[in-house]
C-alpha positions in Angstrom: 0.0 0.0 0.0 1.6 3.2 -1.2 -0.3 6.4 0.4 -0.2 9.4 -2.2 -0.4 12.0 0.4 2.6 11.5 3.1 1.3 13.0 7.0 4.1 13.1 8.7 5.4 15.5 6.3 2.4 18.1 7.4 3.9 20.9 9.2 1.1 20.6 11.9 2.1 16.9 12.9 4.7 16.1 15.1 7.5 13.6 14.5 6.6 10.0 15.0 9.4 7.5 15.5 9.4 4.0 16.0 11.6 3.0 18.6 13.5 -0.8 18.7 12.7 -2.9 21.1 15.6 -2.2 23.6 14.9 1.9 23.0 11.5 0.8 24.6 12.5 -1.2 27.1 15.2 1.7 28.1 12.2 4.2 28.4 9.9 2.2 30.2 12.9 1.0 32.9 13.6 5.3 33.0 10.2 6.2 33.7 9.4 3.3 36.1 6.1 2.2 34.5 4.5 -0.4 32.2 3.7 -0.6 28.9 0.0 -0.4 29.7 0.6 2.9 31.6 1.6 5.0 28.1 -1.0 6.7 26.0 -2.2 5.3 23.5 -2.3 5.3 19.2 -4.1 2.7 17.4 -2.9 0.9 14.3 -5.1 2.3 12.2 -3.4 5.8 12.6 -2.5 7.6 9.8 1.0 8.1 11.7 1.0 4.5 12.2 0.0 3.5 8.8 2.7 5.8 7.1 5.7 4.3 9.6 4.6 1.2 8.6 5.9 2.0 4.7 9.1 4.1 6.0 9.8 1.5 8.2 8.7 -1.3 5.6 7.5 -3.5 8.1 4.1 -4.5 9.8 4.0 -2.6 13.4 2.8 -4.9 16.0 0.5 -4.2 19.0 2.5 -3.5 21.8 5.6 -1.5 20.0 6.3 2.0 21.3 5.8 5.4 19.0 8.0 8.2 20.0 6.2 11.7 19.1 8.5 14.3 19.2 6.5 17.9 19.5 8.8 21.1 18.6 7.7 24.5 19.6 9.3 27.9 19.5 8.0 29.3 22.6 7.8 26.4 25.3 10.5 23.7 23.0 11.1 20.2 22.4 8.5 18.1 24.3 8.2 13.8 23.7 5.7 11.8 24.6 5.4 8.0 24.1 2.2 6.2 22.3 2.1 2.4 22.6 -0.1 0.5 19.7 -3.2 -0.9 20.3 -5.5 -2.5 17.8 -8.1 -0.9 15.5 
């Protein structure tokens, strides 16, 4: 599946990273919580959908999204989606 129109390259959505497996066990050991203790983002994202084709690969319930927010007045801000199903 090949989408014509790319959204993480809208100016209004933040980065969206997938992080490896040990990346995302590094954060969750740093912050002190569980995987079922992040946000949320559901497969069916348009985010998700388009890292899937960068990342040319199926992402799996369960894998972590890093979304990394940049603003002029208040600055870098990341927050951290796990994927759920739908």
């Amino acid at each position: 599946m090949t989408s014509e129109f790319n959204v993480l390259e809208h100016e209004m959505v933040p980065e969206h990273h997938l992080l490896s497996v040990d990346e995302q066990k590094a954060v969750l050991k740093g912050y002190g919580i569980k995987i079922d203790q992040l946000p949320k983002i559901r497969k069916s994202d348009p985010c998700v959908k388009v890292l899937e084709e960068i990342e040319d690969c199926e992402i799996k319930e369960g894998r972590v999204i890093k979304v990394v927010r940049i603003n002029p007045v208040s600055g870098v801000s990341i927050a951290y989606r796990v994927v759920i199903r739908g």
